[in-house]
C-alpha positions in Angstrom: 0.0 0.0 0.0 1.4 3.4 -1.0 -0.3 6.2 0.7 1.6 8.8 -1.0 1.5 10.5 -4.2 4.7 11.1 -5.9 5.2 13.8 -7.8 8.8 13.5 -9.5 9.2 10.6 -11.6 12.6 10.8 -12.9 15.8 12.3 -11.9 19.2 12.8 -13.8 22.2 13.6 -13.2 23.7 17.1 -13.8 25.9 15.4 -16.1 23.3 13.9 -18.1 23.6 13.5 -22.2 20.9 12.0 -23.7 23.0 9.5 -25.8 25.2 8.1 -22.9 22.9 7.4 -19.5 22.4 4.5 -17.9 19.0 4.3 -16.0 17.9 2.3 -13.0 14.3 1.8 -12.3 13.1 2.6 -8.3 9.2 1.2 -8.2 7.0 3.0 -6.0 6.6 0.6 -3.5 10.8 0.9 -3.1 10.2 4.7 -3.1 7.5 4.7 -0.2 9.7 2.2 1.5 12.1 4.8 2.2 9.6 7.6 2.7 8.6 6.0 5.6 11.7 5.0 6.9 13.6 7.8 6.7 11.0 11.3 6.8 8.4 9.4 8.6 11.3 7.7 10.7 8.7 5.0 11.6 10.0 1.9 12.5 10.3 -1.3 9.7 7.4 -3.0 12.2 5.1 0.5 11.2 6.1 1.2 8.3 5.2 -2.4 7.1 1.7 -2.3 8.6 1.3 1.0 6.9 2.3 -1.1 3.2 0.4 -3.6 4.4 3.1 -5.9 3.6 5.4 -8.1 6.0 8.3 -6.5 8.1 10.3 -9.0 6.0 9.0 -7.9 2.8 9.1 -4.3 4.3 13.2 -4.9 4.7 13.8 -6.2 1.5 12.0 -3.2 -0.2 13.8 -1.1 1.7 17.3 -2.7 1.0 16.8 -3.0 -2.7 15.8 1.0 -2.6 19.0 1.6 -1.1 21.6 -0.1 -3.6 19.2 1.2 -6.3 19.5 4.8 -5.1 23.2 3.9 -4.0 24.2 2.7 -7.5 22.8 5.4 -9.2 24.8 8.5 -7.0 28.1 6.4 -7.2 28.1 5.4 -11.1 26.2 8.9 -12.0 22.9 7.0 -13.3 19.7 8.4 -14.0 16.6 6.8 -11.7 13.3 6.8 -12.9 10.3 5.8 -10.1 7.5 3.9 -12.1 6.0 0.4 -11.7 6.2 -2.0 -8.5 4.1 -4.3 -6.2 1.6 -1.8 -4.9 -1.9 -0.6 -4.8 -3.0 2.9 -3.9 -5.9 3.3 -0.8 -7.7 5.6 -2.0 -11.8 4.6 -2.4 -11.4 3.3 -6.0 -7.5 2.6 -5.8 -6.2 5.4 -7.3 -4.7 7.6 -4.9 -4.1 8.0 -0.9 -6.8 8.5 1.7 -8.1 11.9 1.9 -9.4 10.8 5.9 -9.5 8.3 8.4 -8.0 4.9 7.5 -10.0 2.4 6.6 -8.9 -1.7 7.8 -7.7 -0.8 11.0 -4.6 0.2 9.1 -2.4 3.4 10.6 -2.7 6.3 8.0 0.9 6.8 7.5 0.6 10.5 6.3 3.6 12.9 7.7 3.2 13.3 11.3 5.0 16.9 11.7 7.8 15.0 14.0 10.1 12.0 14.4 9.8 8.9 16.3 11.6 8.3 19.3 10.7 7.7 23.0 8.5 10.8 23.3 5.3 11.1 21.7 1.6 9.9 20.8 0.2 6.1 20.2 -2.8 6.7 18.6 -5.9 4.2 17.2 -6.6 4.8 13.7 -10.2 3.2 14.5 -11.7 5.2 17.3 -8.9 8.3 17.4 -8.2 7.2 21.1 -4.9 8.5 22.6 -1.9 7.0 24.3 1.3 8.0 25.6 4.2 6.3 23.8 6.1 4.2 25.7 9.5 4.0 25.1 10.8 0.5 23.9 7.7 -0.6 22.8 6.7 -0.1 19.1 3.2 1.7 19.3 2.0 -1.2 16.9 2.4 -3.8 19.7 -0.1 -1.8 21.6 -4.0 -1.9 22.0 -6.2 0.3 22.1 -8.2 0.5 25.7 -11.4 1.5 24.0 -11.7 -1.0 21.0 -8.8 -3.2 21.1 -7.2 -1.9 17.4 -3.6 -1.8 17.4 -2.0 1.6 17.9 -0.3 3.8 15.5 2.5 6.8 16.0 0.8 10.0 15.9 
């Protein structure tokens, strides 16, 4: 699940000739892997419920994102973002949610700060708060009201 809409599709180097680049392809689904990662600096156990995917499959994403990127700064490729493993949550599949999550999935939208030990665990069913506790992913906790797991706020 990619809940984010990505604007830039293809990015070159400065260099860049059209006759003598070499491309690599980053899919979406690699692209949001690092999103979340890195800007939403969610852990791999939230970021994968917010893919919907595996942390397993979440960690693989994510490493294949990083020697694609990683390749492409060293050697001076071009990468272009198109394709992938993905769907989009939006009501008929085309884009993000525009509101509260549907599935008892977090909503995985930019948060406005960085994980860590301080902050809020909040259910993306019933909106219910939480303190974060640190050590304990806010994923592995329940909500008190309906029993959803808990998101990062």
């Amino acid at each position: 699940m990619v809940n984010f809409e990505h604007q830039l599709r293809h990015f070159k180097p400065g260099n860049f000739e059209e006759s003598t680049f070499a491309e690599i392809v980053l899919t979406v689904d690699e692209l949001e892997a690092m999103r979340l990662s890195f800007l939403e600096n969610l852990s791999q156990i939230e970021a994968a419920v917010c893919m919907d995917v595996h942390q397993s499959t979440f960690q693989r994403t994510l490493k294949r994102a990083l020697e694609k990127v990683t390749e492409a700064f060293v050697y001076g490729k071009s990468v272009k973002i198109e394709g992938g493993d993905y769907r989009m949550p939006g009501g008929d599949g085309s884009g993000p949610v525009m509101g509260k999550s549907r599935g008892g999935r977090g909503q995985c939208r930019s948060r406005g700060g960085a994980g860590g030990p301080e902050g809020t665990c909040i259910c993306p069913e019933c909106g219910y708060e939480a303190p974060h506790k640190p050590g304990v992913p806010c994923i592995e906790m329940k909500c008190e009201k309906c029993g959803t797991s808990m998101v990062r706020k």
